[in-house]
N, C-alpha and C positions, 0 to 999 in steps of 0.2 A: 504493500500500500504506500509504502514512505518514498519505493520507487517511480509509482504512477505518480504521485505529486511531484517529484521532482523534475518528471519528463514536462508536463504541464506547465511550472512554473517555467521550465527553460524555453519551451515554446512559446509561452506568453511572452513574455522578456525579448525573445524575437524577434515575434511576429508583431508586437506594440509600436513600436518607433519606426516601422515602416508604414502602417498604416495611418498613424498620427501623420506623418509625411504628407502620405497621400492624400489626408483628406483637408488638409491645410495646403497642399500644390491646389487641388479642386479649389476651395472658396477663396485665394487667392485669385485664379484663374477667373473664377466670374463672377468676382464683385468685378473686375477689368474689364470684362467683356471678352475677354482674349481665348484664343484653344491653341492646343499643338498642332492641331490636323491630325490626330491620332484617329478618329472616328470616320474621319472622311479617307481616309486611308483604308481603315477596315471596310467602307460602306464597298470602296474600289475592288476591294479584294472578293465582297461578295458577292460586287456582278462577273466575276471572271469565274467564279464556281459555279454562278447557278447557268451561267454558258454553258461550261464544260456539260452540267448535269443534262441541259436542254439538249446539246448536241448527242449524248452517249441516249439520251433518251429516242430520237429522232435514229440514230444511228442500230437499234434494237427493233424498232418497227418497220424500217427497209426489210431489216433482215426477216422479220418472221412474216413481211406480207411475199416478199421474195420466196420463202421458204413453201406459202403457203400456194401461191402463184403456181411453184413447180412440182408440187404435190398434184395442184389441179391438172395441169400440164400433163401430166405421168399419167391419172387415172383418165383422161380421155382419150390419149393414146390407145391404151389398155380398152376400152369400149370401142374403139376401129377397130383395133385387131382383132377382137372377136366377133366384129359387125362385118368383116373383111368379104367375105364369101356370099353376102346377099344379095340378091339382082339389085334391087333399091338403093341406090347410095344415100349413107346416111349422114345428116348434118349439123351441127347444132345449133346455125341458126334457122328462121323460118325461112320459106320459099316463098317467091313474092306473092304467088297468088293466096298463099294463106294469111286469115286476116290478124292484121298486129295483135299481139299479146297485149296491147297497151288500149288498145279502141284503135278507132280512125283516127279519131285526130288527137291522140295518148302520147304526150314522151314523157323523159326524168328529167327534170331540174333537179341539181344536186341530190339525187338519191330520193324524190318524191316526185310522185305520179303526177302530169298537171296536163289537166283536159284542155281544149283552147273554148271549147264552150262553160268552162266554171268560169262564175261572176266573182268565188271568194278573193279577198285582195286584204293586203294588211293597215288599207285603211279606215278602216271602222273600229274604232277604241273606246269604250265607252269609259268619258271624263265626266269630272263637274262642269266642266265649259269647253268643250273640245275645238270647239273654232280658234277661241282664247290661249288654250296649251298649248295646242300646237303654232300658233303661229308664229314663224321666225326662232323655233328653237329645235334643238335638234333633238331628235328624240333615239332610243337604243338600236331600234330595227331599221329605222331606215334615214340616214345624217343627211340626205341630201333636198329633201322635201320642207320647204318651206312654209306649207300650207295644203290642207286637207283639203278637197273637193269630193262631196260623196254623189253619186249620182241621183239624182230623180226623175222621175217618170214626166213627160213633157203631156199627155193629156190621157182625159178617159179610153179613147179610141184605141191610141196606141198600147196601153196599157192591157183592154181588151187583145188585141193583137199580138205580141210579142211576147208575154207574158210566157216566162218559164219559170219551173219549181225549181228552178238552180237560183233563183232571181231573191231566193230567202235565205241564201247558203253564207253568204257576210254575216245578216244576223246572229244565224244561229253560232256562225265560226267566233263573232264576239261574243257571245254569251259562254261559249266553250270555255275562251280563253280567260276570260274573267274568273267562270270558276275555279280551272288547274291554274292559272298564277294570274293574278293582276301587278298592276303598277305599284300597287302600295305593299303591300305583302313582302314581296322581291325585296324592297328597298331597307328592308328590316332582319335581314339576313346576310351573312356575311359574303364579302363581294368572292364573285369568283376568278381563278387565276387562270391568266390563258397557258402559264409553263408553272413544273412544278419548282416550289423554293427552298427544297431538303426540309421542310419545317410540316406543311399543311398536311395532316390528315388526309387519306389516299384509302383504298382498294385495290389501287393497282399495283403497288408492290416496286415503287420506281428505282427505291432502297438496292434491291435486292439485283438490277441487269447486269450489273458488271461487279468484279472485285473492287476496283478503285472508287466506285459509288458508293459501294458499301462501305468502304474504309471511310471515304470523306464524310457521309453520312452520322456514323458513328462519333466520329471526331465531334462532327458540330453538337449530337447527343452531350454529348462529356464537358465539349466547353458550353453550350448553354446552360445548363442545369450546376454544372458543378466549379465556376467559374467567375461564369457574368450573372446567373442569378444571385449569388452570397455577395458578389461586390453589388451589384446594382441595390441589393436592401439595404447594403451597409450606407451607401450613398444616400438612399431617400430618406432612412434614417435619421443622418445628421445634416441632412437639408429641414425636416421636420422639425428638426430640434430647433433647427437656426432660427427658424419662422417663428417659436416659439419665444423662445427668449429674445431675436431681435425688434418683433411687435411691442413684446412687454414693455423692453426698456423705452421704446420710440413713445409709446401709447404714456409714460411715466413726465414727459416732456407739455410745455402748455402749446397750446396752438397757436404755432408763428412759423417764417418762412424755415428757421433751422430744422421743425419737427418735418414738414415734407420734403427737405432734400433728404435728412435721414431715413424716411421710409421710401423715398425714391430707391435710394440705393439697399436698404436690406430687403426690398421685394424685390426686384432685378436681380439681387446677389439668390435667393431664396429659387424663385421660378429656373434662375439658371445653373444649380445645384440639383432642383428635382430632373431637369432636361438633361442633365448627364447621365440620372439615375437610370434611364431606359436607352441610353447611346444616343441619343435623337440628333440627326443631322438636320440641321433645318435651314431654307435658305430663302431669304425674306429678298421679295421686289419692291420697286417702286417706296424708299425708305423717306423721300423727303414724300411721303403723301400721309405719314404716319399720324393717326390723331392725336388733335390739340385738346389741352383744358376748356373743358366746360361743354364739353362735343360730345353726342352718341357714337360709339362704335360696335355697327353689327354686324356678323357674322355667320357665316354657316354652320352646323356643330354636327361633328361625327363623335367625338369622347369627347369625357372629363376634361382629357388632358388639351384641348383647346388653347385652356386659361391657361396652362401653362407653356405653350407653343405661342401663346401671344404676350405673355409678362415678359418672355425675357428679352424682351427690345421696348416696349413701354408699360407704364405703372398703371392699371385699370382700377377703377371702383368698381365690384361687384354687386349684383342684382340677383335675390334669389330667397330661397325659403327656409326659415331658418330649421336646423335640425336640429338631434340630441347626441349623445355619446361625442365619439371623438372628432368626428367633422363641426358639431356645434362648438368643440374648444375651438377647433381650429378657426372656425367663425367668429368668435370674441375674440380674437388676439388678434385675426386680422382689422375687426373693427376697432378695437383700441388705438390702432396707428393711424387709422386712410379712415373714408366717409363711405364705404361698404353698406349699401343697404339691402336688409333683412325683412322679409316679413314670416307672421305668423302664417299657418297653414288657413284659417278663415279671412285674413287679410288679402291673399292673394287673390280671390275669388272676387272683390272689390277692386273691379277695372277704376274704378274712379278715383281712389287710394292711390293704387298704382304711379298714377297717372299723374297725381300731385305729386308723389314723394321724386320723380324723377323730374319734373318742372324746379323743382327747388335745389336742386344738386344740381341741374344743367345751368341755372340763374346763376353760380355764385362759378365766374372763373381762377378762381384758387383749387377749384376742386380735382381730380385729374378727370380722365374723359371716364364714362361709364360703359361696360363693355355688355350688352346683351347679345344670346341667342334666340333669335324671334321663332322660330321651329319652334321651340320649345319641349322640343326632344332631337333625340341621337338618330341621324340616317347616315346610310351605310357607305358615305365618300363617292357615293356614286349620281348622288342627284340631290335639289333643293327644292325643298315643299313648303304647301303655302309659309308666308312671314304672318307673326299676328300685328295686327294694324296698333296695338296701344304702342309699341316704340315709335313709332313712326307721328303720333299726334303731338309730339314736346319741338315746339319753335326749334330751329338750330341747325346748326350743321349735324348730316349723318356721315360718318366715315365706316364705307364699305369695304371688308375686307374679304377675300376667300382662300379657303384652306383647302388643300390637296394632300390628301398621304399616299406614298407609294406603298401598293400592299404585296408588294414581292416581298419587303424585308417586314412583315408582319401587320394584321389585322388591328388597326387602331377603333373601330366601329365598335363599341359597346352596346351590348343586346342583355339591355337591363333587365327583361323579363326571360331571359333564361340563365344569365349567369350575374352573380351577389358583387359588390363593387369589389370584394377579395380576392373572386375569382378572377374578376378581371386583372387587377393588378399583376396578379401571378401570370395568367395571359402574356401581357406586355413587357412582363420582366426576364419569360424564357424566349421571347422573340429574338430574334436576331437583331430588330434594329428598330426606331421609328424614323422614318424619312419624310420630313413633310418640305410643301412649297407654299410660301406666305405671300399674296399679290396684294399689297394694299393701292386703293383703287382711289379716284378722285374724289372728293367730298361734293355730296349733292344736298340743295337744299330741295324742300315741296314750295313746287309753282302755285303760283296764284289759281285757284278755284282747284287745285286737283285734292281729290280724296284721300285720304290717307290710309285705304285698300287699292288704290290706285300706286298711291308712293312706293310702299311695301312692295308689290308687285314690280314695280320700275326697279329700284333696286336689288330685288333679288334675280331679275333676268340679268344684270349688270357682273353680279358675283357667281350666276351658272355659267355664264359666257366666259367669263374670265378665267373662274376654275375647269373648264371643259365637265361642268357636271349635267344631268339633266332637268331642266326648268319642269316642275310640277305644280299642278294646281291644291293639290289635294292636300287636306290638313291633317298634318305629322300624328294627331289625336289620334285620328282612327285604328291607330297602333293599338289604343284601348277604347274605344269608344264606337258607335254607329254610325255610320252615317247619317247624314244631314234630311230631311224630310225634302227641304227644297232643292235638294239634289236629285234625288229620285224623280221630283217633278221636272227639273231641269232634261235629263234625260230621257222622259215619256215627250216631253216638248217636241224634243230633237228626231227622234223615233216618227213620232206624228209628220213632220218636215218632209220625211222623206219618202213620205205614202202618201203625201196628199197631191191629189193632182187638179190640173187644170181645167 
């Protein structure tokens, strides 16, 4: 026993003052703002692997469609030669006079059957405003369409006339498609990858093609888990701490210019301690557009870590509901330093509350700018659903910004209804990496007479355009809630449109 302690003590003795080291290089490093390039170095490294991985993988399926090619090859040989000796010569394909296998007028587009008499087409989607969605944005299935046109029947007569039972096949193909996936659904589940990243979850065994797959594979197994997860907790850790005790002391100080330069810099220093804690390479545009005091700045939101992907280049007030346990400390430490506002769970329900509390933080330019997510939930980096209109009615400049993660070096989308915010962490900590790109965009004010479901709207096509996400109408709620009553009408509206004739 006296021996286990001594091994212990020797290793602690160690392994201390290298760590102390390192975690004092870290808060030096970004209270400065400054990096080695250590991170952008490893980001380089893992696009050279997951090549390697995408070529050996591409290089496995030559071979077994080759393999499989020449197996078919062989067994049709093998059916002449026993077919050799019959007056009939045999063939595998059809003979002209026999009629296509497909119909008359039947061929394959890409591996599916397409009549040149079906009417189905992929443009009938059933939206809240489908004229509205789609116009001028690009949507998943088809990027080059500017604008829907559905067709309509031009009179009773011809209607009478022409009329085929193919002529119901759109409908019913959008009703289909609505039920096995809609737009909103999709958007709440994690994006998918067009190559695999050694990391995602699989069936197909990509691990396993080659020996050097495997080895690399394994590798990144040992150092994700046994490596950068122990340092990455150590790191948020004492980012955690820091936030704690440097709010305390800031929050201890009275209200004058010295107390916001020092919470300028221990939230910067703080937000860019957590950004180390997950590798995050991030890399910000357009910096002189960055918002000013006393200014709204909205944004898109896929995670949590947003706020943290946006503190560590400017200081934000936050906006949001107050909790209990360890996030509610974290909530009073941050509001003892900055003007951070908080509401009660029955406060938030009082749009008109709301709506004052941020009128009065925008009024007073000492304050820093305040950062909302008008979604008002997480979607999945892939698209932007409706904004709710109360950010958008506070006089002022809006400073639009939009977020991009690359999801080859890990899944930044939190899917709070199926994984706890611990699981997520743990997620993001055995990732490889978080990769995001920061565009901040020109500051818009609301024109004279426009609405401020109109503003909302204008803006958030501004931040889908920019981030290459896709412009949606549809409100992020419906994650938990039903749809809208005047939607459904909206919809029988649109339906009616296009049966009525002349």
């Amino acid at each position: 026993m006296a021996l286990l302690w001594t091994v212990l003590s020797v290793s602690t003795s160690l392994l201390l003052t290298p760590c102390l080291m390192f975690l004092l290089a870290i808060m030096f490093l970004a209270s400065m703002g400054k990096s080695l390039g250590v991170r952008r170095l490893y980001v380089k490294t893992l696009l050279k692997i997951f090549e390697y991985g995408r070529e050996s993988i591409e290089i496995a399926k030559r071979q077994s469609q080759t393999n499989e090619e020449r197996k078919a090859a062989e067994a049709a040989e093998g059916r002449k030669a026993l077919l050799n000796g019959n007056a009939t010569p045999v063939s595998d394909s059809p003979s002209p006079q026999d009629p296509s296998p497909h119909g008359d007028n039947g061929h394959k587009q890409d591996g599916v059957l397409v009549n040149s008499s079906h009417v189905i087409s992929h443009d009938l989607i059933l939206q809240p405003d489908p004229e509205l969605n789609y116009n001028g944005v690009q949507s998943d299935s088809d990027k080059d369409k500017d604008e829907v046109e559905l067709p309509r029947r031009s009179s009773e007569d011809k209607l009478k006339r022409d009329f085929e039972l193919s002529d119901c096949f759109e409908f019913v193909k959008a009703g289909v498609e609505a039920i096995i996936e809609d737009q909103v659904t999709s958007r709440f589940e994690a994006e998918e990858l067009r190559s695999w990243n050694l990391l995602t979850r699989t069936n197909r065994r990509y691990e396993f093609i080659s020996w050097r797959l495997t080895v690399i594979w394994m590798s990144g197994f040992v150092m994700r888990y046994f490596f950068l997860f122990p340092l990455r907790v150590l790191i948020c850790f004492f980012g955690l701490l820091w936030t704690l005790i440097g709010t305390g002391l800031v929050g201890l100080i009275p209200d004058c210019a010295l107390k916001r330069i020092l919470n300028n810099w221990v939230m910067l220093t703080c937000f860019r301690i957590l950004a180390r804690s997950l590798s995050s390479s991030l890399t910000y545009h357009n910096l002189e557009l960055m918002p000013k005091s006393g200014g709204v700045c909205v944004a898109n939101h896929t995670s949590p870590i947003d706020v943290v992907i946006l503190g560590t280049m400017t200081t934000f007030a936050l906006i949001g509901q107050r909790h209990g346990g360890f996030l509610g400390i974290l909530q009073r430490a941050l509001a003892r330093a900055s003007p951070h506002i908080w509401f009660e769970r029955g406060e938030v329900k009082d749009r008109t509350a709301v709506t004052q509390r941020l009128k009065k933080h925008v009024s007073d330019p000492n304050n820093p700018p305040i950062l909302i997510f008008p979604e008002g939930t997480c979607i999945n980096n892939t698209s932007v659903m409706q904004f709710k209109k109360g950010s958008f009615e506070v006089k002022g400049a809006i400073y639009p910004v939009a977020i991009k993660y690359d999801p080859r070096f890990g899944d930044a989308f939190w899917n709070s209804s199926r994984y706890s915010m611990m699981q997520y962490l743990y997620m993001m900590m055995t990732s490889w990496a978080i990769v995001c790109d920061v565009w901040y965009l020109p500051p818009v004010i609301r024109e004279e007479g426009e609405s401020a479901v109109s503003f909302a709207s204008r803006v958030k096509r501004e931040i889908a355009k920019q981030g290459g996400l896709v412009d949606l109408m549809w409100d992020g709620q419906l994650k938990r809630s039903k749809p809208k009553p005047e939607w459904k009408e909206r919809q029988q509206e649109e339906f009616s449109k296009r049966l009525k004739v002349e």
